[in-house]
Structures are given as C-alpha cells and as structure tokens.
C-alpha positions as CSV (number, residue, x, y, z in Angstrom):
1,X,165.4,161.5,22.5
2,X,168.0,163.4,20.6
3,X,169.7,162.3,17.2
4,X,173.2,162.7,18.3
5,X,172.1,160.1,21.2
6,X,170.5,158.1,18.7
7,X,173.7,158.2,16.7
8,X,176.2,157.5,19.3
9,X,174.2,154.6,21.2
10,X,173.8,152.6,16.8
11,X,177.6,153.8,16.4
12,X,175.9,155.2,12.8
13,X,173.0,156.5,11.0
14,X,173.1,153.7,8.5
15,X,173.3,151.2,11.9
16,X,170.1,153.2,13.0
17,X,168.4,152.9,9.4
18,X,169.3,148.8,9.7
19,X,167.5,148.4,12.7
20,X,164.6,150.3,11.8
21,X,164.7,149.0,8.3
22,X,164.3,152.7,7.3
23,X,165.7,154.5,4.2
24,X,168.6,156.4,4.6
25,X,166.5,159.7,3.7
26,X,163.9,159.3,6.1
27,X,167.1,160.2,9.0
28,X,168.1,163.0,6.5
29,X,164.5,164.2,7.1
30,X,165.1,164.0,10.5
31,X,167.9,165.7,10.8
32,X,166.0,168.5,8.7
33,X,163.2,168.9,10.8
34,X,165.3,168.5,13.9
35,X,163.8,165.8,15.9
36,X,162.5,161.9,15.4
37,X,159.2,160.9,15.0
38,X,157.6,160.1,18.5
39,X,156.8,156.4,16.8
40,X,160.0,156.2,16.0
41,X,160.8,157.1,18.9
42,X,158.9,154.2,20.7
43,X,160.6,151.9,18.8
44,X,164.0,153.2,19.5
45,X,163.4,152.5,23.0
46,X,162.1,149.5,22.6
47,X,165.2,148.5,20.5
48,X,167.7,149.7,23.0
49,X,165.5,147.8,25.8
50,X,164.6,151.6,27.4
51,X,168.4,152.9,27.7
52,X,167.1,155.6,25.2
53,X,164.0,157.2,26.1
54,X,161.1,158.4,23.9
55,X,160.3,162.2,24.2
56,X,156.9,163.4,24.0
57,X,158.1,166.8,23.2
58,X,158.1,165.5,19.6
59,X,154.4,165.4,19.6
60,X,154.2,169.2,19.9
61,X,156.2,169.3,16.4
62,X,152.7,167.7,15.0
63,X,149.5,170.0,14.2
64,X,147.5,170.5,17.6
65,X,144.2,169.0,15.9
66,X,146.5,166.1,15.5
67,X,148.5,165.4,18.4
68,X,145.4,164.3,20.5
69,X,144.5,161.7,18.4
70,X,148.0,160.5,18.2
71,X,148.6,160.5,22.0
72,X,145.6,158.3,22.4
73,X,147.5,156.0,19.6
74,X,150.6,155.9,22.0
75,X,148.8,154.7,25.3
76,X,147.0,151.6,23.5
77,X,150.5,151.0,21.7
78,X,152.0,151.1,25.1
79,X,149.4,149.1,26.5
80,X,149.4,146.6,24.0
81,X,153.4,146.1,24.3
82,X,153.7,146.3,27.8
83,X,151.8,143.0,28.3
C-alpha cells in the first residue's frame, strides 16, 4: 500500500488522520520514512473494505529479530477479524 494511494482513495491526509484517529504527525512520519506501518496498514484495508491492500513489504522496514514476532501478531489479528 502506497501513501499517494492512501491519499487519493481519503481525498486527504487530514481525511486519513480522521479515520484513523491519528495525529497529523504520525502521517508526516510516514511520509519520512517512506511507507505505513503494516498495522496501519491492516486497518486501512479494513476501512476501505479491502479496495486498498496491506503490503507485507513494510515488515522488512522493521528489525529482522522483530518482524517474526510481528508476523505471528498479523495471522492471529487476521484470524481473529476474519471470523
């Protein structure tokens, strides 16, 4: 999922803030770092009822001792939502 997607399917940043009920500087950060958080991610697509797709390529932006741990964290959020 890219930010200029993200952008043009909310119409805004501040729209995409509202509906994550995020601060305004947490998308700055994103924009910094140059990708969204994979959680975020995951709600996004959730929000937009899967016309945006999260990315798992975001995971490799993490620390490798990390991204396992987080990747188990994603399938039992998944599972728990898909019910």
């Amino acid at each position: 999922m890219k930010l200029n997607e993200v952008i043009e399917y909310f119409g805004s940043q501040a729209s995409v803030c509202n509906y994550l009920k995020i601060h305004k500087q947490n998308f700055t950060n994103w924009i910094k770092r140059g990708y969204i958080p994979y959680m975020q991610q995951l709600k996004l697509e959730k929000l937009t009822g899967g016309r945006l797709k999260a990315d798992y390529s975001a995971l490799t932006q993490l620390r490798p001792n990390h991204s396992e741990k987080i990747k188990i964290g994603i399938r039992k959020h998944r599972e728990k939502n898909d019910d």
